[in-house]
C-alpha positions as semicolon CSV with decimal commas, in nm:
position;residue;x (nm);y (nm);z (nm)
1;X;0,000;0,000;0,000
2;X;0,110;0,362;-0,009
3;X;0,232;0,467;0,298
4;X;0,180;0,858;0,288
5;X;0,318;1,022;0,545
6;X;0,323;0,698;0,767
7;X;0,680;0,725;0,896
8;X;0,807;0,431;0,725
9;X;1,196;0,422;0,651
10;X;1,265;0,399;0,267
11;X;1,480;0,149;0,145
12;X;1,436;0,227;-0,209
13;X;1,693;0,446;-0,256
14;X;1,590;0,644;-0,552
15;X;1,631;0,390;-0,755
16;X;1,251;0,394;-0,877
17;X;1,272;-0,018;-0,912
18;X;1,260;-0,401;-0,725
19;X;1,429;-0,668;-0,794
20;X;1,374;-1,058;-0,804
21;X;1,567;-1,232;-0,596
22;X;1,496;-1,569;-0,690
23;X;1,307;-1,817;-0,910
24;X;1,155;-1,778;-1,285
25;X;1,163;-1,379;-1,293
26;X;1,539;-1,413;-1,126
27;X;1,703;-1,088;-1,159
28;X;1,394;-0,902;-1,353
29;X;1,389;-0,515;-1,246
30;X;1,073;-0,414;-1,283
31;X;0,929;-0,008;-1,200
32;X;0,775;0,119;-0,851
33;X;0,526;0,378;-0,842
34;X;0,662;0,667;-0,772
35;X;0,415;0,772;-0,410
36;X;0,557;0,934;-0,157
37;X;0,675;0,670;0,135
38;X;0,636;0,387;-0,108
39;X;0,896;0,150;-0,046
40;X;0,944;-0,253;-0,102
41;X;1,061;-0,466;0,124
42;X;1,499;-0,485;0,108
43;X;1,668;-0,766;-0,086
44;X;1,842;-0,849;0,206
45;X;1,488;-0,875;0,419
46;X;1,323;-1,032;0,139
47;X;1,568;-1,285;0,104
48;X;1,562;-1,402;0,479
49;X;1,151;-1,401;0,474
50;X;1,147;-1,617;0,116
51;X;1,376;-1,883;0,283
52;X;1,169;-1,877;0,562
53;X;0,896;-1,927;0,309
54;X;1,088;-2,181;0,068
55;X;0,824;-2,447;0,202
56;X;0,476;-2,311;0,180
57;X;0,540;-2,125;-0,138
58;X;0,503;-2,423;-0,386
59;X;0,118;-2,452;-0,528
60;X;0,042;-2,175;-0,277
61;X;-0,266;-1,879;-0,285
62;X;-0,133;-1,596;-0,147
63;X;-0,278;-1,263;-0,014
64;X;-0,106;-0,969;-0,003
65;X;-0,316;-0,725;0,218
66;X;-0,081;-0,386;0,151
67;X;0,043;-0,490;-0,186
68;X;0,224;-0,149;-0,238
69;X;0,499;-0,230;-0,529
70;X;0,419;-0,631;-0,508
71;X;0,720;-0,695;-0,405
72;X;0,630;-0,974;-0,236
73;X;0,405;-1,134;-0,427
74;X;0,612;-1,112;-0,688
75;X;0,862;-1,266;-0,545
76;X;0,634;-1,543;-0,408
77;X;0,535;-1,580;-0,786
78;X;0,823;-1,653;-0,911
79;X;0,928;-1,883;-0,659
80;X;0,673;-2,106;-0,742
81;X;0,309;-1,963;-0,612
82;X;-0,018;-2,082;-0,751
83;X;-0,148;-1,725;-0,764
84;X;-0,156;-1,407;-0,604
85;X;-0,419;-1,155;-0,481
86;X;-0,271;-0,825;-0,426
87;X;-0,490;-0,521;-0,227
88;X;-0,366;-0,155;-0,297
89;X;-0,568;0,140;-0,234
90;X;-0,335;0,384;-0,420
91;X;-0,446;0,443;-0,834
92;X;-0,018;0,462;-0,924
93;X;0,074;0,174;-0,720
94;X;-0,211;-0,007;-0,849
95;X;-0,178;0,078;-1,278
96;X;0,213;0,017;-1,188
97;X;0,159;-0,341;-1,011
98;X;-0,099;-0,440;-1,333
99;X;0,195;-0,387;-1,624
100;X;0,423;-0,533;-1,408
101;X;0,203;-0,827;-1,376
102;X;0,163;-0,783;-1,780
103;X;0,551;-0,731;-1,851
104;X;0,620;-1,078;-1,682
105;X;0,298;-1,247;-1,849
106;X;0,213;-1,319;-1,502
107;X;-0,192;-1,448;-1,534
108;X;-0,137;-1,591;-1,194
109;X;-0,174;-1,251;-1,047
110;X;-0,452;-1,007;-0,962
111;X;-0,464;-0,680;-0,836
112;X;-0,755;-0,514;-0,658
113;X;-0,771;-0,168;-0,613
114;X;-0,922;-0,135;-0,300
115;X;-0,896;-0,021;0,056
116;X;-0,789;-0,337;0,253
117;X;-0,999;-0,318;0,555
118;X;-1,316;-0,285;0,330
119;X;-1,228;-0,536;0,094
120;X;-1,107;-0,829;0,424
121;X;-1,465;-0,731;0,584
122;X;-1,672;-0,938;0,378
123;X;-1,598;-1,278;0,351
124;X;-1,359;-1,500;0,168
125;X;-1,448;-1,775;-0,071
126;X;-1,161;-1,948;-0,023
127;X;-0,855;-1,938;0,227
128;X;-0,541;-1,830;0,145
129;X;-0,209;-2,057;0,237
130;X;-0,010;-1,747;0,267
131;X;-0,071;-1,369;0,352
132;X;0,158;-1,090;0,337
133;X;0,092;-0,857;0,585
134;X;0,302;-0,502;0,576
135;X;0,060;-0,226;0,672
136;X;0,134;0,160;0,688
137;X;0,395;0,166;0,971
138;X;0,209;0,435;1,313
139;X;-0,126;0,377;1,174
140;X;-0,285;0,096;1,428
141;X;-0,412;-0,091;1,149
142;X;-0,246;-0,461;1,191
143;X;-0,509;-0,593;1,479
144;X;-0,794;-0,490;1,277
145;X;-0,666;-0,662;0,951
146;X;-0,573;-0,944;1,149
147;X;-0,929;-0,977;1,341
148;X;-1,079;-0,929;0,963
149;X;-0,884;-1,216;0,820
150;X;-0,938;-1,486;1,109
151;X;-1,315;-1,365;1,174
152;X;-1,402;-1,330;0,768
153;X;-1,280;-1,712;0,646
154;X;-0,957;-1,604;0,500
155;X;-0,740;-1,864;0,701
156;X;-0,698;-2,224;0,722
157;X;-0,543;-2,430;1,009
158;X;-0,200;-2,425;0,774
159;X;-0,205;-2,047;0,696
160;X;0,134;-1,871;0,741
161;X;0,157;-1,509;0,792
162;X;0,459;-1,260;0,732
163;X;0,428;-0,968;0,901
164;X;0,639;-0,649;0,900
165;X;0,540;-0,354;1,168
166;X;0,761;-0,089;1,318
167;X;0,996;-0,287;1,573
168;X;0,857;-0,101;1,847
169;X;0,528;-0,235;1,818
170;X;0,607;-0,499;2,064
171;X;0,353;-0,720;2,113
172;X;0,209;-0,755;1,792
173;X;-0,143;-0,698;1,844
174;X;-0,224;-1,034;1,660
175;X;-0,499;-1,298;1,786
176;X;-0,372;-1,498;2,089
177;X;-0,409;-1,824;1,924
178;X;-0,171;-1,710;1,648
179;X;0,197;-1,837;1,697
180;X;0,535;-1,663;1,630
181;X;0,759;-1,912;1,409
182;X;1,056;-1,698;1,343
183;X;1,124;-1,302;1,404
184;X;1,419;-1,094;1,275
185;X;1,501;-0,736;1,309
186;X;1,661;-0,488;1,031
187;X;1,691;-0,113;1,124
188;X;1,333;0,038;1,236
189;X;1,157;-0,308;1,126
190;X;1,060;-0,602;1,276
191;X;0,956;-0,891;1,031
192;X;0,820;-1,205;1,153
193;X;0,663;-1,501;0,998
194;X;0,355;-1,662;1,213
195;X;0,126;-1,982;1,191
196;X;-0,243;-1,943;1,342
């Protein structure tokens, strides 16, 4: 999602781009939107979380609740994913994360332009096997999303979260019944992959 004003360090540099790490798209730099605060997940992060993920990712649906530049899904993609759902609320982010999709011929993926909250407060068809979750840093918006996705269908007993907050946001606010499977720490960020 774009995080306006939210706080959030950038670790984009300038450069205006993400890369894949890993996988089919290996190496593939691919545009960002250009929003103010809009910044993807760091190689170096990514990499930890996708090895951390290097299990659940084969055949997997995965929901990506602040989908900002995709990085994430993208990555998850070409790693091996099933297919992708990606929320965004912001019009750039969103036009930029449908030609990416269409530069990498990805049909696998869909974007939804759509405030996150709204969209996770009706209920899910399906569950997803993996969700992204990487919400505007100062904003109080992960226990909400996370009440939203256990109370609305959208997990299964094997469901595996990520989650990236501000480090200081210790506890997560996350259901009780949710448990912590790994948790690193890079600069202001705390990333930390759960099962519920």
């Amino acid at each position: 999602m774009a995080r306006k004003a939210s706080g959030k360090p950038s670790a984009r540099g300038g450069s205006g781009q993400i890369r894949i790490i890993a996988g089919d798209w290996r190496g593939r730099k691919l545009p960002v939107a250009d929003l103010p605060g809009l910044r993807p997940t760091s190689d170096r992060v990514r990499e930890t979380v996708f090895n951390w993920l290097a299990p659940y990712l084969p055949g997997a649906r995965i929901l990506d609740c602040f989908s900002g530049t995709g990085a994430l899904s993208l990555e998850a993609l070409s790693r091996g994913a099933k297919e992708a759902v990606m929320l965004e609320m912001a019009t750039p982010a969103v036009k930029t994360l449908k030609s990416n999709l269409a530069l990498l011929k990805a049909d696998n993926g869909l974007v939804i332009g759509t405030n996150t909250l709204q969209f996770l407060s009706k209920p899910s068809s399906e569950p997803f096997d993996v969700i992204f979750l990487d919400p505007p840093f100062r904003q109080g918006m992960l226990e909400e999303t996370c009440r939203l996705l256990q109370d609305n269908g959208y997990l299964h007993e094997q469901t595996i979260l990520y989650i990236e907050v501000e480090k200081e946001l210790d506890p997560m606010p996350v259901p009780q019944n949710w448990r912590l499977l790994k948790s690193k720490q890079a600069g202001q960020v705390s990333f930390n992959l759960m099962g519920c």
